[in-house]
N, C-alpha and C positions, 0 to 999 in steps of 0.2 A: 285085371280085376274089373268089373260089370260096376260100373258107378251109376246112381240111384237119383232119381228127381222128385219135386217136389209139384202137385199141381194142384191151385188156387181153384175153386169150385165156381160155375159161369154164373152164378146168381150174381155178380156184381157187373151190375151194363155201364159199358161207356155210351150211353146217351147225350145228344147234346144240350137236357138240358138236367143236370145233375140236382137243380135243387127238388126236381119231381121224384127221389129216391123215397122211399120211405122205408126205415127203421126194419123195418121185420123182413125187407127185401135182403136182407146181408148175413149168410150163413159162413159159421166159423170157419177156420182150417180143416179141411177133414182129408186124411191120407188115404190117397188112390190106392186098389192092390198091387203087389208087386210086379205079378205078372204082366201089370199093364204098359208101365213107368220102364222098364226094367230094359233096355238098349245097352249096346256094346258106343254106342258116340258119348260126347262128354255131356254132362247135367247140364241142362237150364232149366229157366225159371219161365212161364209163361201164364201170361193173363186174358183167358179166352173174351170174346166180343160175341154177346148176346144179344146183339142190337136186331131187329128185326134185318132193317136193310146195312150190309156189310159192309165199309170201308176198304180201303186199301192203304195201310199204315205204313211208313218211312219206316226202317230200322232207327236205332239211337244208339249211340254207341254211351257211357259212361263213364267218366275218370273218375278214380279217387284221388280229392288234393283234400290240401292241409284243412280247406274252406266245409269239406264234406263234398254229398256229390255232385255235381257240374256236369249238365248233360251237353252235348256237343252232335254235332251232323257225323253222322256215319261215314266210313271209309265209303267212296262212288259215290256218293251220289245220290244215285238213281231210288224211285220208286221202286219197290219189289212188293207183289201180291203176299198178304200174308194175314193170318188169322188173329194175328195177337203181338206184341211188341216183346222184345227179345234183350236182354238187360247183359251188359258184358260190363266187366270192372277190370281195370288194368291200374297194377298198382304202380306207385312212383313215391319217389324219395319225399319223405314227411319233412325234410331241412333247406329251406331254400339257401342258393350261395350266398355267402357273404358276400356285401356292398364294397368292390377297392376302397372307398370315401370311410367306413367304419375299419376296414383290413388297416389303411395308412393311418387311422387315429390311434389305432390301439398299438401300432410298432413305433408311434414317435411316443404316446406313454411309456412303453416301455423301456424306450432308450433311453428318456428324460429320467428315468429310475435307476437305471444303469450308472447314469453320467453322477447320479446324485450319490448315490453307495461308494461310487468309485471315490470321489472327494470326499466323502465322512468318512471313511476308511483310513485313507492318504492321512486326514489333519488327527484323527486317533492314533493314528500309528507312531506318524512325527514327535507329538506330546507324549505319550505311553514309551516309548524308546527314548529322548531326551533323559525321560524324568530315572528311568534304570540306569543310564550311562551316566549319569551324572552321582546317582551314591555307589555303584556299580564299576569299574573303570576296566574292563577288561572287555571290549569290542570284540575279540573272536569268539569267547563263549559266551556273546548276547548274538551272535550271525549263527552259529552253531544250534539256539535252542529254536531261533527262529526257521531255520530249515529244518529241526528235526520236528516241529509242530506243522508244519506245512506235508513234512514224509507222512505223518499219521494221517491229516486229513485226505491225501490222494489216494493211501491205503483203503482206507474205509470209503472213499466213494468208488474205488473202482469193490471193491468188496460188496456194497448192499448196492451196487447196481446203479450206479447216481451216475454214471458216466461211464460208457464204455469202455472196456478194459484193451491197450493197446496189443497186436500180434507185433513184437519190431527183433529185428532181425541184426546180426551181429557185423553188420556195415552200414545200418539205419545210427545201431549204437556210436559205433565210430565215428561219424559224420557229428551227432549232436552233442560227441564229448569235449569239443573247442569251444561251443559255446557253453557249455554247463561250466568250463573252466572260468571266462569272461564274467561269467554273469554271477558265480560267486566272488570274484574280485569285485567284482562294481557294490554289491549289497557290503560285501566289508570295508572297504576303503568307506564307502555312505556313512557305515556306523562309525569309522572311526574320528571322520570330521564331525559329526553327530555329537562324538563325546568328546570334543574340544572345540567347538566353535557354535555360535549361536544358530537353531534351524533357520533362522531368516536368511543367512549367512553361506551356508551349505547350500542353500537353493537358489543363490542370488549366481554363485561361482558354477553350477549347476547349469543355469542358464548358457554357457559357452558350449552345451553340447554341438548344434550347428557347426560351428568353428573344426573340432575335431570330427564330427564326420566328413565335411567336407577334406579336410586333409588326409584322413587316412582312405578315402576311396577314389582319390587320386593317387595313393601310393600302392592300394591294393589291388583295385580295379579298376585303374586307367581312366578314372571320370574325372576333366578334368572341369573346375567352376568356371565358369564366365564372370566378364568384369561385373557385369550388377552384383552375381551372388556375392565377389568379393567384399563390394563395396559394402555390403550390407552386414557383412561381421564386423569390421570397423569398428560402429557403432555398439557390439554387443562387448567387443572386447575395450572400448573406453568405460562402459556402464560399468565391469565388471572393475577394473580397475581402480574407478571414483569411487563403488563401494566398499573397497577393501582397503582402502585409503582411510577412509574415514568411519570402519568398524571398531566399535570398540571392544568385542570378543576375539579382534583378531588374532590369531596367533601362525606362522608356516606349516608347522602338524597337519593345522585345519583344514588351512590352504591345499596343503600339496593333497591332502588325504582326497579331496572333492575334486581336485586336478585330476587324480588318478581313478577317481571314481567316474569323470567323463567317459576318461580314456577307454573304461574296459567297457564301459555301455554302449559306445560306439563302436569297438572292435568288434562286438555281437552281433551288430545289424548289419557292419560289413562279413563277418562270417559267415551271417548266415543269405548273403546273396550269393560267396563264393563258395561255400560250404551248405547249396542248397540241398536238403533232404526233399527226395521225390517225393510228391504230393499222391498220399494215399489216405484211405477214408482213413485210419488210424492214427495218421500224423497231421488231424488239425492244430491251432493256436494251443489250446487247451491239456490237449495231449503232452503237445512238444513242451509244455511249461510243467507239467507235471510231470515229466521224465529226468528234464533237467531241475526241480525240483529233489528231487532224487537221489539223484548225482551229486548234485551240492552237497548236498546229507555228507553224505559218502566221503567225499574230498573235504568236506572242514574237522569230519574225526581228529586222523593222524595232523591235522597246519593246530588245530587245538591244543590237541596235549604237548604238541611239541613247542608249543609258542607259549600258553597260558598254562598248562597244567590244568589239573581238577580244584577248580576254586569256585564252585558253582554248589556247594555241598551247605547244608545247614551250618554247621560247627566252622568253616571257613570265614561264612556272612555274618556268623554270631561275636567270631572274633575282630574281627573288621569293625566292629560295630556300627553293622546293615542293618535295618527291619527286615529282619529273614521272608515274613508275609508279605510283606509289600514289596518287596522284589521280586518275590516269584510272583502274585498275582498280576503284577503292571510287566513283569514279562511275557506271561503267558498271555496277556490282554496283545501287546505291542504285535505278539508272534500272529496270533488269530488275525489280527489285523493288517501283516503285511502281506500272509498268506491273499485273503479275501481282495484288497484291492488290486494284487498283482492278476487274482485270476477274474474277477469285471473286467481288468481293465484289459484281458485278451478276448473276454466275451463282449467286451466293444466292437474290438478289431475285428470279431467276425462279423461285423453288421454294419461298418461303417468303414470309409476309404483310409488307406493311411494318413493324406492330407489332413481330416477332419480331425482325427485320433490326436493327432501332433500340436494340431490347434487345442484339444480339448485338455493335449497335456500342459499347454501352456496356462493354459486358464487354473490349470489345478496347481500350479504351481504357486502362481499370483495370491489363491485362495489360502495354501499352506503359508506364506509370508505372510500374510496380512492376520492371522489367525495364532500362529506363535507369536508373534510381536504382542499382539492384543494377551495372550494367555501368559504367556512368561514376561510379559511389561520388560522387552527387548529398548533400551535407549536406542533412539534412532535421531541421524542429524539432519537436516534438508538436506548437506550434500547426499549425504549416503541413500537416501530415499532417491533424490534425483537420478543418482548413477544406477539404483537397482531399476526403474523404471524403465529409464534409455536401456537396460539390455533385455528386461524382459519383452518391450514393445517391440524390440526388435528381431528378437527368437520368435516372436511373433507373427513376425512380418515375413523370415525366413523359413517358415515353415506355411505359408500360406502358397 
């Protein structure tokens, strides 16, 4: 195609002294005829020099940036003879990069947000579960609604597209069914110390996770503790001791239930170093939690009805005499809420090291005791506060 130019009429001189123009010296735009203009090379723009005696003008090359235009020395160099000055635009991106100093502001915001959701989640969820298990008393069918509000929300994000839907494969599946076993034991055994022992209490005995991972990945996988690490359970297992000593919700139910709630949380994190699933874009944190999400579903069905039965039903809770409303809404409240901090708290993990993660769960544990104490007006003794502190400082310190 024959592309077409534009050419400005010579009544306008570049003389050097420009304010000697006058007014009637400068005639409009007027279009050359075609046959003149009309060349197979590409358009330009040129502004003829009427000047009596001729120059010899530089090229100028011109950028378009964000500022407008900026003229700059032409590619060479060099002088070249020429009748008129020759306008070239080369375009460039209208967004400049963002500043690393603004990039690291706005990812420690958002983690700072992350860390924050993750704890008001955690202490809503503690209180909201408490407060069902306690007019409520059947812990598989509060684990039961809890996973199957978590199955709908995975549904629906992988459904309207909120999160990529996984491809996995029926030895991906195998692999992550040891731990979907673990990890619905650990959330039941939780709830059932939940509904028999105070949450201060549940989380104080909680704190001995250290203790049993360090055992069972010496038993599983051959890693064995050195004297510091040991020394340093010590201290977690007298705290734990001092406060169960002198709890006054105590009861063994509670006890053992939180025991066994260690047990299987830790058997996960050893699973899944020896039961590693290969790392493919489909199997992030997020993924693998909503799979085994899933799965729980699935496996508390039949441990339900076979344990509990259907006692979750209106005319059940009415005979019991439950507030039918208030159990279903502070369950469905507890459910959205273990869902939500379980999944922060793996979209932490993708952004930050395991070490940090461990410290931050520490913190969030501190925060859940100090917060059901205050909200449920927990009696608490100086010893019992002494001994919770020596083992959380020192989960603390074990995980640093």
């Amino acid at each position: 195609m024959q592309s077409s130019a534009i050419g400005f009429s010579p009544s306008l001189s570049l003389s050097a002294n420009p304010r000697g123009l006058s007014r009637n010296a400068f005639n409009p735009l007027s279009l050359s005829p075609p046959d003149r203009f009309f060349s197979s090379n590409a358009s330009s723009l040129s502004i003829a020099s009427t000047s009596s005696s001729r120059r010899k003008l530089s090229v100028i090359g011109c950028s378009l940036k964000q500022s407008g235009w900026v003229s700059s020395p032409a590619p060479g160099g060099s002088e070249t003879a020429s009748d008129g000055v020759v306008v070239r635009a080369t375009a460039e991106s209208a967004e400049a990069p963002e500043s690393p100093k603004s990039k690291s502001l706005r990812d420690t915001l958002v983690l700072g947000t992350l860390f924050g959701f993750w704890y008001l989640f955690n202490i809503y969820f503690n209180i909201y579960n408490k407060q069902v298990l306690k007019a409520f008393h059947y812990p598989v069918t509060v684990s039961l609604g809890q996973f199957a509000v978590g199955t709908v929300l995975v549904i629906l994000m992988w459904t309207f597209n909120l999160y990529k839907r996984p491809k996995i494969s029926g030895a991906q599946l195998a692999a992550i069914f040891p731990l979907a076993v673990v990890h619905t034991l650990g959330n039941l055994f939780t709830n059932m110390s939940l509904g028999k022992v105070a949450v201060s209490f549940t989380h104080t005995i909680k704190a001995m996770e250290p203790f049993f991972s360090v055992v069972l990945s010496a038993m599983f996988l051959g890693e064995f503790p050195t004297i510091w690490v040991v020394s340093s359970l010590v201290p977690i297992v007298g705290g734990v001791a001092l406060a169960s000593l002198t709890e006054a919700s105590f009861n063994w139910a509670g006890f053992w239930s939180a025991m066994a709630s260690n047990l299987t949380n830790q058997s996960r994190n050893v699973l899944s170093k020896k039961f590693m699933v290969k790392k493919e874009e489909s199997l992030d944190n997020i993924t693998l939690f909503s799979i085994i999400t899933i799965m729980s579903f699935i496996l508390m069905i039949p441990t339900t009805f076979f344990m509990e039965g259907i006692t979750f039903t209106p005319s059940y809770l009415e005979a019991a005499g439950v507030n039918v409303k208030e159990v279903y809404t502070r369950s469905l409240l507890a459910a959205l809420c273990f869902h939500a901090y379980q999944q922060v708290s793996y979209m932490i993990l993708q952004r930050v090291s395991p070490v940090t993660h461990s410290v931050g769960n520490c913190v969030k544990r501190v925060v859940v005791i100090v917060t059901s104490v205050l909200f449920f007006r927990t009696p608490v003794s100086p010893i019992n506060s002494l001994g919770t502190a020596i083992a959380l400082a020192e989960f603390s310190y074990t995980r640093e």
